[in-house]
C-alpha positions in Angstrom: -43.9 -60.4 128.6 -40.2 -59.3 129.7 -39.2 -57.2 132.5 -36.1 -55.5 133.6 -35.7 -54.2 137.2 -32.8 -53.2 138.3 -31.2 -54.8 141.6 -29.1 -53.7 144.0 -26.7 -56.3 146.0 -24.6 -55.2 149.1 -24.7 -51.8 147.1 -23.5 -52.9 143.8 -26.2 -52.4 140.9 -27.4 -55.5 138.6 -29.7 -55.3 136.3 -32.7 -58.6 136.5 -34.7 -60.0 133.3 -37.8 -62.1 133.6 -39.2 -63.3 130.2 -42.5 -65.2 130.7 -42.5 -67.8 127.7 -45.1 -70.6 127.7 -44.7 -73.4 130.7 -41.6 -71.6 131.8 -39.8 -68.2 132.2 -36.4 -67.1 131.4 -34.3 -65.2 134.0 -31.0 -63.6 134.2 -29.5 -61.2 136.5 -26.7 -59.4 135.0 -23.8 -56.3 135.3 -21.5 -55.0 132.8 -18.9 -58.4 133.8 -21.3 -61.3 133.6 -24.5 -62.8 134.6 -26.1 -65.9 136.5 -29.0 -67.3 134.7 -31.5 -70.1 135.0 -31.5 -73.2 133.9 -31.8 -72.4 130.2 -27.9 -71.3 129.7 -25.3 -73.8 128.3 -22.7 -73.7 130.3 -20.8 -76.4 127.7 -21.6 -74.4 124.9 -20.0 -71.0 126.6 -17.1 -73.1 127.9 -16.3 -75.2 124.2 -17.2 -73.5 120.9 -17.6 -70.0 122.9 -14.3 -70.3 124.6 -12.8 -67.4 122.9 -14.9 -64.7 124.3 -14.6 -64.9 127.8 -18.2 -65.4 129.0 -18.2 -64.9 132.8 -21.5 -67.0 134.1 -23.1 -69.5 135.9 -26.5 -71.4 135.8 -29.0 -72.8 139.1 -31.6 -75.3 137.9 -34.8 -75.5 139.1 -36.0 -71.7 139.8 -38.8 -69.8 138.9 -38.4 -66.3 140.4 -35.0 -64.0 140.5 -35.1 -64.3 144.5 -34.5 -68.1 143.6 -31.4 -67.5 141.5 -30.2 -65.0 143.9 -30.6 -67.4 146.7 -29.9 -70.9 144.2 -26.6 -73.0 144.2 -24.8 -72.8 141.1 -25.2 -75.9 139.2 -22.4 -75.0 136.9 -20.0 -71.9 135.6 -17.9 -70.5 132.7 -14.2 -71.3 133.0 -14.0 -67.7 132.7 -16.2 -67.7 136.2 -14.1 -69.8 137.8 -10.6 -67.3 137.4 -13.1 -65.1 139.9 -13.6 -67.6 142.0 -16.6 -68.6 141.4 -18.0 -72.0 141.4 -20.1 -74.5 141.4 -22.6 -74.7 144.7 -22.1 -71.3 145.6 -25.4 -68.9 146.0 -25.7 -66.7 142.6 -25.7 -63.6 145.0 -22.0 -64.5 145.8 -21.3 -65.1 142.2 -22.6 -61.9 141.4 -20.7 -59.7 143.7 -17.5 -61.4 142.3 -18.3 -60.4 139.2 -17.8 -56.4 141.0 
């Protein structure tokens, strides 16, 4: 099953996905700039044979509900992230709003 809820963060509007999948689920919280997501995304991918499009992200490990990402670490980001200041070991929350 996948959901979509929208979220709202210090008044700024995200959109969060949940797709259960067997033994795990998938989750994302995103906005028209970029997205954190779990564990799943490949930050080494985005940064290396992605380079060229600018992917603005950042991955937490080890969550299993959006309130987890929101609150999670970073575990990694984009380069692209990081010329927004965002980086590793901040909350995704923060990331989020500096994707605004």
């Amino acid at each position: 099953m996948v959901t979509m809820t929208p979220i709202v963060i210090d008044g700024n509007q995200f959109t969060a996905i949940t797709m259960a999948l067997p033994k795990t689920n998938f989750m994302a919280v995103t906005n028209e700039k970029g997205y954190i997501m779990c564990g799943a995304l490949d930050v080494g991918l985005l940064n290396e044979k992605l380079k060229d499009r600018g992917i603005i992200a950042g991955r937490a490990v080890g969550v299993r509900t959006i309130e987890q990402l929101l609150e999670a670490p970073l575990e990694s980001v984009t380069y692209e992230a990081e010329k927004y200041g965002i980086v590793a070991g901040m909350a995704g929350k923060d990331a989020l709003l500096k994707m605004i």
